[in-house]
N, CA and C of each residue as an Amber inpcrd file, in Angstrom:
protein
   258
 103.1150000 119.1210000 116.5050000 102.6990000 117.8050000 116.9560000
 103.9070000 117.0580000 117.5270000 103.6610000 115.7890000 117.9370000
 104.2700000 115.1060000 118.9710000 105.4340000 114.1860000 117.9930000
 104.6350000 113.7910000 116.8870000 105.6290000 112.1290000 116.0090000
 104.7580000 112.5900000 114.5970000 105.5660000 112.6650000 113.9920000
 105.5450000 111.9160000 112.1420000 105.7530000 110.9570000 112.0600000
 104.6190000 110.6410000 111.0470000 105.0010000 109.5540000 110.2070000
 104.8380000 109.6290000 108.9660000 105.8330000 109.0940000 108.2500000
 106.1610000 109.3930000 106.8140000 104.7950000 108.8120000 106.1800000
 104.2980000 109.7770000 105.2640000 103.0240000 109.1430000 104.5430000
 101.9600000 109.4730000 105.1150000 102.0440000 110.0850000 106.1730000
 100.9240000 110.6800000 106.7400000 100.5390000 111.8000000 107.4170000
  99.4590000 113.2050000 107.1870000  99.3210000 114.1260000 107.3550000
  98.8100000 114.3830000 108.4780000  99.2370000 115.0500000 109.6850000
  97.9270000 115.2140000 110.6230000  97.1640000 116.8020000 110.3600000
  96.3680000 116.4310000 109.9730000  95.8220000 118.1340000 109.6680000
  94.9040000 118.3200000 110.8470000  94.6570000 119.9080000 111.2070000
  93.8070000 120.4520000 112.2660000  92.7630000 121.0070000 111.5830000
  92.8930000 121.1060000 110.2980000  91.8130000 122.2060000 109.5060000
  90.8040000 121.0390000 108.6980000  89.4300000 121.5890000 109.1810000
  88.8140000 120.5720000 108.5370000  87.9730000 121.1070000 107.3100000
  88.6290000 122.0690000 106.3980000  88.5020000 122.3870000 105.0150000
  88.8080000 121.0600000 104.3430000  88.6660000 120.8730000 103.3690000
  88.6220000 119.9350000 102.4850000  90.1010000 120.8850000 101.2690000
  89.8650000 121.8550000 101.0950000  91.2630000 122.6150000 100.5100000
  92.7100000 122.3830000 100.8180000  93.0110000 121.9510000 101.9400000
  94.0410000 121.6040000 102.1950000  94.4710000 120.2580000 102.1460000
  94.1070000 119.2720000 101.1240000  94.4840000 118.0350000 100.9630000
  95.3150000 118.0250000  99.6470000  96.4030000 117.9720000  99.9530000
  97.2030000 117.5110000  98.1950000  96.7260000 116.3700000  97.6190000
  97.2470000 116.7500000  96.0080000  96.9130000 115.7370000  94.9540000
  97.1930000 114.4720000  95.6790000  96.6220000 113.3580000  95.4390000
  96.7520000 112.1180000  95.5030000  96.5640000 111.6410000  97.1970000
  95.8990000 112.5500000  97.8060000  95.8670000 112.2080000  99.3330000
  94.3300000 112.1530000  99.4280000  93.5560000 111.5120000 100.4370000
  92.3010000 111.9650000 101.0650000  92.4450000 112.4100000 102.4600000
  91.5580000 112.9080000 102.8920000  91.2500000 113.0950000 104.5720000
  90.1510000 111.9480000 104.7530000  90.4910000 111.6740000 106.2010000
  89.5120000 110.6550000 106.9660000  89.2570000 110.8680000 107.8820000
  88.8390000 110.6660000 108.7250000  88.3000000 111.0580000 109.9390000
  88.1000000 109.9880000 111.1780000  89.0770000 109.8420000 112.4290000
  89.2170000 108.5370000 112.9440000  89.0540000 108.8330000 114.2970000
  88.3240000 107.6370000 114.9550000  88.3820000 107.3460000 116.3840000
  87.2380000 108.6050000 116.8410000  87.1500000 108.4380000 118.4710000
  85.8260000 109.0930000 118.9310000  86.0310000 110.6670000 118.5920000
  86.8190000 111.2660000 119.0460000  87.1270000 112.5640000 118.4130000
  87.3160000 112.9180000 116.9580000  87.1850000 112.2130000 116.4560000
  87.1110000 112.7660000 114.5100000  88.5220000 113.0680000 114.3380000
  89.6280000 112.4490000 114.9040000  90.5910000 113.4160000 114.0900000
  91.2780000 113.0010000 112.9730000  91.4160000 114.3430000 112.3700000
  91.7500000 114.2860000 110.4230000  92.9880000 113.8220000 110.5670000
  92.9940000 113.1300000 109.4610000  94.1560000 112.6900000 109.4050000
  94.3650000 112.6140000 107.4180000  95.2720000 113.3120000 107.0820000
  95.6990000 113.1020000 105.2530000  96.5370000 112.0820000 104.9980000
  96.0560000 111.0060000 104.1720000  96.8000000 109.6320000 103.4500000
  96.6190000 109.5860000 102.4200000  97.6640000 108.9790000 101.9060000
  98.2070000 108.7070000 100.6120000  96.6840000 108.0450000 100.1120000
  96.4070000 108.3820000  98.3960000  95.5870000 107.1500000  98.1260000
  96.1130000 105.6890000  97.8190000  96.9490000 105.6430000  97.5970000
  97.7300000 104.0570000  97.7030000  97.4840000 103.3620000  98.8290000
  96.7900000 104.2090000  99.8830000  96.6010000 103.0510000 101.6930000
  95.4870000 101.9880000 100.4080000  94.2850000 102.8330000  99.5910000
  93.3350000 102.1190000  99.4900000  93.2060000 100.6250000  98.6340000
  94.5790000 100.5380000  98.1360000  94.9920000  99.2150000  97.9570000
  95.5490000  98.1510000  98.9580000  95.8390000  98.6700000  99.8790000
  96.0880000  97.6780000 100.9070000  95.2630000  97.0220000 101.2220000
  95.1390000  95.9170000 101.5470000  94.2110000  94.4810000 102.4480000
  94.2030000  94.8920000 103.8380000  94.9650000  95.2730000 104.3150000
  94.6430000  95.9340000 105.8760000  94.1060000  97.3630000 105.7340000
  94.0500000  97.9910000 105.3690000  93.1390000  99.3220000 104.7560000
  91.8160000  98.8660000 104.2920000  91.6460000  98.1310000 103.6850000
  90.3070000  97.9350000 103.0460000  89.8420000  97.1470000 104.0530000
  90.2270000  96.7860000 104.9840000  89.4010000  96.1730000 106.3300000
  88.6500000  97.0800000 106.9600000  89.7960000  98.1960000 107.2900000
  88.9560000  99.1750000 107.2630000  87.8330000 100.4170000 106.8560000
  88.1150000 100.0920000 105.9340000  87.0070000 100.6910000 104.8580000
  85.4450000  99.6450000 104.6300000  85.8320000  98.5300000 104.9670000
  84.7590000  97.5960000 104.9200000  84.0150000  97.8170000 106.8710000
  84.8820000  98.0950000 107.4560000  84.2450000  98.2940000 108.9100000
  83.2830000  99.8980000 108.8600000  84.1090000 100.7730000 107.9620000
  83.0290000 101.6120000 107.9050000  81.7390000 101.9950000 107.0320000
  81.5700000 100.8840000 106.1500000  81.0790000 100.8880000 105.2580000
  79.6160000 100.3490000 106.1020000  79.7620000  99.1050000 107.1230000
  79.0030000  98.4760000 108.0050000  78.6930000  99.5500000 109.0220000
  79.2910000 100.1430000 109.2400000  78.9520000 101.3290000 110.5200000
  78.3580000 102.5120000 109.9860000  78.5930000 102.6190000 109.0160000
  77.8100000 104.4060000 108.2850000  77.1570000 104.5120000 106.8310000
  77.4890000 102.9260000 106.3350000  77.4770000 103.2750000 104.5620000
  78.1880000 103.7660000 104.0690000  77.5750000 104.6880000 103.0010000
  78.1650000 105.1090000 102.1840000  78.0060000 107.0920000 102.2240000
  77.5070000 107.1730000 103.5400000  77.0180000 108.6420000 104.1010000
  77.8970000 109.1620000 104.9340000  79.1390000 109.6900000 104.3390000
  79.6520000 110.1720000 105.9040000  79.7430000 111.5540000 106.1000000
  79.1090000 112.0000000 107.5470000  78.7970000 112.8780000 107.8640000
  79.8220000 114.1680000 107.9690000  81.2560000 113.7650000 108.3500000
  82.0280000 114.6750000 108.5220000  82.3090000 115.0810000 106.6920000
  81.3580000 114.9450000 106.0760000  82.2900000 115.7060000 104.3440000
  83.5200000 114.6250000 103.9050000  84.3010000 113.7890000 105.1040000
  85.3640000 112.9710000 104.6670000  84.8610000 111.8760000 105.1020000
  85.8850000 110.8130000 104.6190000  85.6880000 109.1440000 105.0890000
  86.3220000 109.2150000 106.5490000  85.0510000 108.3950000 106.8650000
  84.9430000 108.5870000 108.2710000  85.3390000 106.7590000 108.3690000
  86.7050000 106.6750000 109.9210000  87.1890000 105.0250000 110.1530000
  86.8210000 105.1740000 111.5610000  85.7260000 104.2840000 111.4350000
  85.3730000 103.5920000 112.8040000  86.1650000 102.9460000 113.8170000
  86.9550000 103.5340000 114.1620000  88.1600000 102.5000000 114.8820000
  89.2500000 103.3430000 115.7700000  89.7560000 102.8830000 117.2180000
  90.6490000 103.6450000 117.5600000  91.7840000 104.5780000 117.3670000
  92.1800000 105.7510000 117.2690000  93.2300000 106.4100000 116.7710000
  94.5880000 105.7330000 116.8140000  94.6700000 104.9680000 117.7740000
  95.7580000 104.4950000 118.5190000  96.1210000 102.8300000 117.0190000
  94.6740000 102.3630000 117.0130000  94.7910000 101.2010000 116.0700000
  95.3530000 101.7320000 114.5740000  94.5870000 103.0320000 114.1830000
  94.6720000 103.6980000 112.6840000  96.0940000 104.3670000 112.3120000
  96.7350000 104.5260000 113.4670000  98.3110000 105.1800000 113.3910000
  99.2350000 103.6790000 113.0420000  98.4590000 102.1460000 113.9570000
  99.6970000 101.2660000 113.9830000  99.2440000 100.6380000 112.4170000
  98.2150000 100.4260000 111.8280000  98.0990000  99.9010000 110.8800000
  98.5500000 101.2060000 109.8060000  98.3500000 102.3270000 109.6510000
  99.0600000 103.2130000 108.2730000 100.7640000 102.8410000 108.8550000
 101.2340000 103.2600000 109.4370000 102.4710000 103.3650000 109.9180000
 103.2840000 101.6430000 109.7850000 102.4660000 101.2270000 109.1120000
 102.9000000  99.5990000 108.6790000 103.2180000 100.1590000 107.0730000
 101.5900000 100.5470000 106.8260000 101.5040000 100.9140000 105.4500000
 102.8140000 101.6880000 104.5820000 102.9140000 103.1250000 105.4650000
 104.2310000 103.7090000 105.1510000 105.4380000 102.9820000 105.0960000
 105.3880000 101.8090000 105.7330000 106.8710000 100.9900000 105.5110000
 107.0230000 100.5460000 103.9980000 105.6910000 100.0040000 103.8930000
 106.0030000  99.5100000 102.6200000 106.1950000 100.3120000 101.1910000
């Protein structure tokens, strides 16, 4: 891949096996792509914005097997990549 960012996985495999302890997969922007984060994003106030946007867009059903974020790839890299700072 192109850029790391600390705290965050880009995975290509959409097994569910390849997520370490304490991470989930999600699934972002029009192409679905996986992405592995820490579970600590899900305490954030800017994380749970997003989790509340997909909660309004899909429920509690998401189709890809992972949590699926309704929202540009481009937006979901600048808001974790805040996250990882902290």
């Amino acid at each position: 891949m192109g850029f790391h960012l600390p705290g965050i996985k880009r995975s290509s495999s959409s097994k569910g096996l390849d997520v370490p302890k304490g991470y989930l997969a999600v699934y972002v922007g029009e192409k679905m792509k996986r992405f592995v984060i820490p579970m600590s994003y899900l305490n954030q106030t800017s994380f749970q914005d997003l989790l509340s946007q997909a909660v309004e867009e899909f429920g509690y059903d998401h189709p890809m097997g992972g949590l699926t974020i309704p929202c540009e790839e481009d937006f979901f890299v600048d808001i974790t990549s805040r996250l990882s700072r902290c």
